[in-house]
matplotlib code that plots the C-alpha trace (Angstrom):
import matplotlib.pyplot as plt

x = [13.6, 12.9, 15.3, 15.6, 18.4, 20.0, 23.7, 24.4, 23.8, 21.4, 19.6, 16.5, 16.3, 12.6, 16.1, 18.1, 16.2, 13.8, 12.7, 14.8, 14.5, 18.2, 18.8, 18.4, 22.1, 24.2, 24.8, 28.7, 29.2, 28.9, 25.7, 21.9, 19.1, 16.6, 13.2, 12.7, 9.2, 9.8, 13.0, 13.3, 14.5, 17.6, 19.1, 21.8, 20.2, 19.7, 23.6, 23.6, 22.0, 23.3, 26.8, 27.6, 29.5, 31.1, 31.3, 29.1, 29.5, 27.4, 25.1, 23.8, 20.6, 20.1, 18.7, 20.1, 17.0, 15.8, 13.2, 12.3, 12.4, 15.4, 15.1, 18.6, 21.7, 25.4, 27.1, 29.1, 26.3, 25.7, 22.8, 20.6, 17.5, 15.6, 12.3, 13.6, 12.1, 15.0, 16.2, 19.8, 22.7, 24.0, 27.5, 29.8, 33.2, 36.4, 35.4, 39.2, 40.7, 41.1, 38.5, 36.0, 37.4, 37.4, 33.4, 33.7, 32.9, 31.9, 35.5, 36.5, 38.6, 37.2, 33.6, 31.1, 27.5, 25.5, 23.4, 25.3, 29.0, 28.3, 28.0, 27.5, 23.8, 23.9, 21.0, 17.7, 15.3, 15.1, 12.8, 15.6, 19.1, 21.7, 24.0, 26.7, 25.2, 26.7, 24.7, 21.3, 19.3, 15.8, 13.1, 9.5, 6.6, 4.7, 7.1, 5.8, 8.3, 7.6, 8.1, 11.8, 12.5, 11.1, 13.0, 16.5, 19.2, 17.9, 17.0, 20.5, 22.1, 20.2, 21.0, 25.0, 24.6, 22.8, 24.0, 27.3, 28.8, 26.4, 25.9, 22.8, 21.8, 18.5, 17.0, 19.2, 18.1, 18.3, 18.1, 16.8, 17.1, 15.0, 12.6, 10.2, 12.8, 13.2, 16.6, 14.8, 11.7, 14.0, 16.2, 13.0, 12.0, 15.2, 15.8, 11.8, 13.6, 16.0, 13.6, 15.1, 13.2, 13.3, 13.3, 12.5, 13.2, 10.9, 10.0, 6.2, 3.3, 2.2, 5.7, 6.0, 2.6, 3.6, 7.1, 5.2, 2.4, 6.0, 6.6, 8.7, 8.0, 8.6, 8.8, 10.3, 10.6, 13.8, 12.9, 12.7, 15.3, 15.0, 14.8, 17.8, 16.3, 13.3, 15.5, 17.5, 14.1, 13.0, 16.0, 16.1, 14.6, 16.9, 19.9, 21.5, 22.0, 20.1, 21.5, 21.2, 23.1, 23.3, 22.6, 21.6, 22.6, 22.3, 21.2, 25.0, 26.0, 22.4, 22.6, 25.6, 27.0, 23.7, 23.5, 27.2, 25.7, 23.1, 25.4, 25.5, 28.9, 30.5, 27.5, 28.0, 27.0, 26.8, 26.7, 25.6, 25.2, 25.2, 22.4, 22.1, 26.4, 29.5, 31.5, 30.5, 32.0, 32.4, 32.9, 35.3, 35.4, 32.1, 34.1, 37.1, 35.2, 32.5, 34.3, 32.4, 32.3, 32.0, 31.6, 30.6, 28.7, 27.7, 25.6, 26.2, 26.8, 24.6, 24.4, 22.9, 20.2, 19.3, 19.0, 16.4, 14.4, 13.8, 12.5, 10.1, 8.8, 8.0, 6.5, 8.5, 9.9, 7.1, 8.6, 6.2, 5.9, 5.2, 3.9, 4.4, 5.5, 4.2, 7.7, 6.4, 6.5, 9.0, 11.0, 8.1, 9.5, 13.3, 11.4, 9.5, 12.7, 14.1, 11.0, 11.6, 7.9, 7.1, 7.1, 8.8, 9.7, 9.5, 8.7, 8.7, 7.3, 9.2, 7.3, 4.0, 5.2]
y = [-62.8, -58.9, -56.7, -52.7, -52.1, -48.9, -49.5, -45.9, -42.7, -40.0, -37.0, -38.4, -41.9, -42.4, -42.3, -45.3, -47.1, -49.9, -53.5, -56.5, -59.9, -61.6, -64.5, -65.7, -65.3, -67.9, -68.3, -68.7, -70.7, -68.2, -66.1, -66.1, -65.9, -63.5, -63.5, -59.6, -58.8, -54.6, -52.5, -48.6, -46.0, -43.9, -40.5, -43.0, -44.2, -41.3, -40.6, -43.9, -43.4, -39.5, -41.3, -38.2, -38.2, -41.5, -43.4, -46.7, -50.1, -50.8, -52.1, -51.2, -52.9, -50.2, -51.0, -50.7, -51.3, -54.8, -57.1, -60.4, -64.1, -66.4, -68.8, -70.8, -70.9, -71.2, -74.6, -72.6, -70.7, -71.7, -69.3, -68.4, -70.8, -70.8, -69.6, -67.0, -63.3, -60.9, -57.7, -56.2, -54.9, -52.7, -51.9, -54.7, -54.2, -56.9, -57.1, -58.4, -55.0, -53.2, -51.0, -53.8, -56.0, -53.2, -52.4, -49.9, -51.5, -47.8, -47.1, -49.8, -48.7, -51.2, -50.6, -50.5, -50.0, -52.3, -51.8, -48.6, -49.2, -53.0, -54.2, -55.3, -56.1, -56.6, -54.6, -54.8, -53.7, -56.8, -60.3, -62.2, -60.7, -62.0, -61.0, -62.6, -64.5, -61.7, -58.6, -60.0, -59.5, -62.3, -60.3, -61.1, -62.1, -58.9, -56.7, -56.3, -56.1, -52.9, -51.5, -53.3, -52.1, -48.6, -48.5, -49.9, -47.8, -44.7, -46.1, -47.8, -44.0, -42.3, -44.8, -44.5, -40.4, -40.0, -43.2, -44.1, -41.1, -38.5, -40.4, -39.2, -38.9, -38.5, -35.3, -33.6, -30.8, -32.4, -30.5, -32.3, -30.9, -31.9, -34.0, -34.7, -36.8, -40.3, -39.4, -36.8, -39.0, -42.0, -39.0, -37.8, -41.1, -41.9, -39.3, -39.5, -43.1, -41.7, -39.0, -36.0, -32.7, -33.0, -29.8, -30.5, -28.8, -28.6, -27.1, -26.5, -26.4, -30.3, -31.7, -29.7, -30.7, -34.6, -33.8, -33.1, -36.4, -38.1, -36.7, -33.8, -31.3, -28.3, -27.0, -24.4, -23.9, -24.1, -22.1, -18.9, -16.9, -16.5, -19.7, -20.4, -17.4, -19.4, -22.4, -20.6, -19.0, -22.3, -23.2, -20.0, -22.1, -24.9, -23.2, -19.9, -18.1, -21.2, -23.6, -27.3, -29.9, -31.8, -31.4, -34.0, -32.6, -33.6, -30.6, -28.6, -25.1, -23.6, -23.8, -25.1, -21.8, -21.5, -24.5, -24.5, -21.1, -22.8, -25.4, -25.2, -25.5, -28.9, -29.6, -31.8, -31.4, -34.8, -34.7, -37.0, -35.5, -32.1, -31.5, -28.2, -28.1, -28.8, -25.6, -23.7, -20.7, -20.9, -18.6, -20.5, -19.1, -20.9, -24.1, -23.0, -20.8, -23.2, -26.3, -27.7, -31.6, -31.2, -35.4, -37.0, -39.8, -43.0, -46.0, -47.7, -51.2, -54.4, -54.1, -50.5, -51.7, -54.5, -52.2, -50.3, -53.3, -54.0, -51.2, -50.9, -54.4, -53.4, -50.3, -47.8, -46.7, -46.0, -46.9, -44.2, -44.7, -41.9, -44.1, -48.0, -48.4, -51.6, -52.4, -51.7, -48.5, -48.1, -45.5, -42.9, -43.0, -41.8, -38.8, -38.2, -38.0, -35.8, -33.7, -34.0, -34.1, -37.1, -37.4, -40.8, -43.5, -44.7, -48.4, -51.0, -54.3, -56.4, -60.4, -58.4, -57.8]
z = [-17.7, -18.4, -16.8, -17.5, -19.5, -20.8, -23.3, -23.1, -21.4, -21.7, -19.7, -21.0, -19.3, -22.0, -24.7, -23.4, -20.5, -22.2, -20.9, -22.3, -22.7, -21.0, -19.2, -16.0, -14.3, -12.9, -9.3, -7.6, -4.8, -2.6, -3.9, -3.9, -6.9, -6.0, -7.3, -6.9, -5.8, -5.1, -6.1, -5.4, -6.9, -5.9, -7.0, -7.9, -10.3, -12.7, -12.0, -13.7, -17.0, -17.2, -16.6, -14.0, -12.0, -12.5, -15.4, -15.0, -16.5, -20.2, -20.5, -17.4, -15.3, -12.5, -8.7, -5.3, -3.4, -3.4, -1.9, -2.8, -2.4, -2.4, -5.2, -5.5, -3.4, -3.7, -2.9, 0.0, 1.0, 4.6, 6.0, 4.0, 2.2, -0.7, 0.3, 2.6, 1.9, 2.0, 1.6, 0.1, 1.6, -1.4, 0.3, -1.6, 0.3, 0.2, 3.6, 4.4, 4.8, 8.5, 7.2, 7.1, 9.7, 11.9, 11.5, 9.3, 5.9, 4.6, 4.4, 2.5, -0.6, -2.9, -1.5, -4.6, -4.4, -6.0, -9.0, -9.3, -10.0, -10.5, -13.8, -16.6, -16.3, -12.4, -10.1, -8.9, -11.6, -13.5, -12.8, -11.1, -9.5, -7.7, -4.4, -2.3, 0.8, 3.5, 1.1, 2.2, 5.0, 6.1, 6.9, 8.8, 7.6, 8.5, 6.9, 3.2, 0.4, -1.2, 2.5, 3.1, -0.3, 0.3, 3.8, 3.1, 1.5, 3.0, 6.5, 6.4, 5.5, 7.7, 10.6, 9.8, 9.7, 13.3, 15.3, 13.7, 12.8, 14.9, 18.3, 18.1, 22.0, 23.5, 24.1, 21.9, 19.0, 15.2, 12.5, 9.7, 6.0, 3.2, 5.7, 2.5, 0.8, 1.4, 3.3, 5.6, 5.9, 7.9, 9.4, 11.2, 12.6, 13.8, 15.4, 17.4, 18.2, 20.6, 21.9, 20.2, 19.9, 15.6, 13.3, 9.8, 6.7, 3.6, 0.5, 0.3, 3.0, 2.0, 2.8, 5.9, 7.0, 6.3, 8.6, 11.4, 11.1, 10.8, 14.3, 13.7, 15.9, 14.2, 10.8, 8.8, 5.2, 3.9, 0.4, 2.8, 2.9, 6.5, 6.9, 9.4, 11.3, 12.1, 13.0, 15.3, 17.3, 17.6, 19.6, 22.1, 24.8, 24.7, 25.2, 25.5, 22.4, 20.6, 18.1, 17.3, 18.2, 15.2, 11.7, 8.7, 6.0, 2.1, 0.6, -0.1, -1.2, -1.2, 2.6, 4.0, 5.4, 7.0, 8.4, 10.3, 11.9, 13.7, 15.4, 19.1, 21.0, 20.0, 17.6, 14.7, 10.4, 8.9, 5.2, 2.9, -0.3, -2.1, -4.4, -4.8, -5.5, -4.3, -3.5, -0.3, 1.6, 5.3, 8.1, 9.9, 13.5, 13.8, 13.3, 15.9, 18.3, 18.7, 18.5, 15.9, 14.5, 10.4, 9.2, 6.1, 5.7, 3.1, 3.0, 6.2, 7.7, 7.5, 11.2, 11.2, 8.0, 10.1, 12.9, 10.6, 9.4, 12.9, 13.7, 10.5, 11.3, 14.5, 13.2, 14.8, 11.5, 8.8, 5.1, 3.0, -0.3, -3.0, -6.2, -7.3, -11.3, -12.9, -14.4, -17.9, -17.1, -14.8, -16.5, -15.5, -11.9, -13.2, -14.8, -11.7, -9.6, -11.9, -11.2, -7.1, -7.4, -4.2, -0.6, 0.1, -2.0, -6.2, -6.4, -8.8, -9.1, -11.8, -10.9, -12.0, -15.0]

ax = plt.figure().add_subplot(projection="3d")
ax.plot(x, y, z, "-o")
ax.set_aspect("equal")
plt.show()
């Protein structure tokens, strides 16, 4: 089978990222082969071939996100059939811990996500992969694979930051930061789910105008310097003073200190990520005057990505897709997320190779 392989690391994934030839791998009892018919691309992945900030496995076949069709099953597998079209749970936990007998499998401490930390030579962007039978998820026949592929590791983050962690409730204020990513794209959508009044954050007039067809209903641009300004107008109506009541966050140090002024008595900041850096300054009476709720946040349960493949099948949540690679080519869409130059999702199609 062809699989995209890189044996060491490099800032230029064109350097080390090239299709291989390997072999089909070998099923355990308790696992799935997976034809993969659509895998998508995550930050994770460049952090992957740059080897920052964790060391990764070598050699290294990258892929979080995948779709595809079950092709062979384990001896002990009891649920799942070949034939079935599926989609991954990338959490792999020890699921025996209190942590994961308790619900919350994002806590585990052996908790690895696939085709990131996994390795050698296991992920999504190769012909044929390969998962234990409780890391996949069926899927309908009217839900297309490049749109469960699209839709699944940041639907399934999104879902854990607002309902899990948030508790998100209806007809509260969200602040959503970076709403053109794929992050912000689900965080919008979930939050129209629960009948919140959404504002979005973007970076240039065409992503704010596709924030608001995804049913935000406001915008500001969070390049401004004023931009927290305009948030906090936006809010004057709801309640005295203004503020929002909760706040998805991935963004970091750029606008962090910003962002925990805006909160609203008892509001909450659920983090995710820190792209712009890790270090920020606080004014902390905000957090003991106002009583405020400041969470973190990663990947998410099978329950909550099934929760989100629900939804998109019923079309209530819109997977959006930037650009399909043909996997000859797939490396293009590492460079292009190095660029941050998309609204929505990278895709790659490995069986039409």
């Amino acid at each position: 089978m062809k699989a995209a392989v890189y044996h060491e690391h490099n800032k230029d994934p064109r350097k080390v990222v090239k299709i291989e030839e390997i072999e089909i791998p070998k099923i355990k009892h308790n696992q799935v082969l997976i034809k993969v018919e659509a895998a998508s691309y995550n930050y994770n992945d460049l952090w992957g071939i740059w080897g920052e900030p964790i060391k990764i496995p070598l050699p290294h076949i990258s892929g979080s996100d995948v779709s595809g069709t079950v092709v062979d099953v384990g001896e002990n597998v009891l649920n799942i059939k070949k034939g079935d079209r599926i989609v991954a749970h990338p959490n792999l936990t020890c699921r025996i811990c209190k942590d994961c007998t308790s619900g919350k499998e994002y806590d585990c401490r052996q908790r690895q996500v696939w085709g990131f930390q996994t390795g050698p030579l296991w992920g999504g962007f190769a012909q044929y992969t390969y998962l234990p039978e409780v890391n996949v998820i069926k899927i309908s026949d009217n839900l297309s694979f490049q749109d469960a592929a699209a839709i699944s590791m940041v639907g399934m983050t999104a879902w854990h930051m607002l309902v899990t962690r948030a508790n998100i409730q209806p007809g509260q204020t969200v602040l959503i930061m970076g709403g053109g990513s794929g992050m912000g794209i689900a965080g919008i959508q979930i939050a129209k789910l629960f009948n919140c009044d959404v504002i979005a954050t973007a970076g240039n007039q065409e992503k704010m105008d596709k924030c608001l067809e995804l049913g935000a209903d406001h915008v500001v641009n969070h390049r401004e310097s004023d931009w927290y300004k305009k948030v906090r107008n936006l809010t004057t109506n709801n309640n005295q003073g203004g503020g929002v009541d909760i706040i998805f966050e991935h963004i970091g140090k750029s606008v962090f200190a910003q962002e925990v002024s805006l909160l609203n008595m008892g509001g909450t900041l659920v983090s995710t990520g820190a792209t712009t850096g890790y270090d920020s300054k606080l004014d902390l009476r905000y957090l003991f005057f106002r009583g405020l709720n400041l969470i973190g946040a990663t990947q998410g349960t099978k329950a909550g990505l099934e929760e989100v493949i629900k939804w998109t099948s019923k079309g209530k949540i819109k997977a959006v897709i930037d650009t399909v690679y043909p996997f000859e080519n797939m490396v293009n869409g590492h460079i292009k997320m190095m660029e941050s130059q998309l609204f929505g999702k990278l895709i790659t199609t490995p069986q039409k190779l």
